[in-house]
C-alpha positions in Angstrom: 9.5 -7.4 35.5 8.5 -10.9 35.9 10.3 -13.4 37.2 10.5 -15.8 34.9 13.1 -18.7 36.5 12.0 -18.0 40.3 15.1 -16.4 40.5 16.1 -14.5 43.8 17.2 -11.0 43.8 21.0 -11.0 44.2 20.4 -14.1 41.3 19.0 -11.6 39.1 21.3 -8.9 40.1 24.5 -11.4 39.1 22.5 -12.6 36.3 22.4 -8.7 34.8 26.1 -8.3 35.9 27.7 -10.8 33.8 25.5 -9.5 30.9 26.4 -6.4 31.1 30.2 -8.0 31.6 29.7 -9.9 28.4 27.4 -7.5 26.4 29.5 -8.1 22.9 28.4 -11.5 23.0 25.0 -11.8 25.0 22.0 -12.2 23.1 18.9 -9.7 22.5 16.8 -11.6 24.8 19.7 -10.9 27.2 20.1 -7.8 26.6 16.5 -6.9 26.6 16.0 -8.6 30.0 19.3 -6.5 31.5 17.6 -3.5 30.2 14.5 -4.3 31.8 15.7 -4.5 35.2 17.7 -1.4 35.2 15.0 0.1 34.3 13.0 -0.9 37.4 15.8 -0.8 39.2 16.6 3.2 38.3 12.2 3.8 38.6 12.4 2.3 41.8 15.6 4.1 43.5 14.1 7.6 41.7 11.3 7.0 43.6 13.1 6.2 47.3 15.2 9.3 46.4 12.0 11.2 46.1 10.3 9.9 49.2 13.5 10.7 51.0 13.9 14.2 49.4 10.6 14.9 51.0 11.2 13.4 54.3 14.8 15.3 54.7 12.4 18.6 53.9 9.9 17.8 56.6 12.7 17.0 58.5 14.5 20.1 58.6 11.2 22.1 59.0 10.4 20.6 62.0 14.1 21.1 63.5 13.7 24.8 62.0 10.5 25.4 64.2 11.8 23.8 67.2 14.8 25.7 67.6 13.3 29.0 66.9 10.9 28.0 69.7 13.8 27.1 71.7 15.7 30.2 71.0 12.8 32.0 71.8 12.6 30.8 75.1 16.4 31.3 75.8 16.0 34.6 74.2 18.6 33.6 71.9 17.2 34.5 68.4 19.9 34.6 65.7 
């Protein structure tokens, strides 16, 4: 989405809040541009949430195949 009035983030943020406050009487451009940045706002945290999804895996395989070493060398191997 561009940036049309050089606008920061937490601008545009408030900007989409009071729309969405006052959707009954905000116009189409309005509305269009709210929609718009939800939009790359949910595309964007769907994305982190993958990323992290997949870092959280490696994650707990790497923890899974240290402690079995570690159990192994404890003789400990539930």
């Amino acid at each position: 989405m561009v940036n049309q009035f050089n606008m920061t983030k937490k601008e545009e943020s408030e900007k989409v809040i009071n729309i969405i406050k006052e959707h009954k009487n905000s116009s189409n451009k309005d509305l269009i541009y709210a929609m718009d940045f939800i939009n790359e706002d949910f595309e964007k945290t769907k994305e982190s949430l993958i990323k992290l999804t997949y870092h959280l895996d490696s994650l707990e395989n790497s923890y899974n195949l240290l402690l079995k070493e570690y159990q192994t060398r404890n003789g400990n191997t539930k």
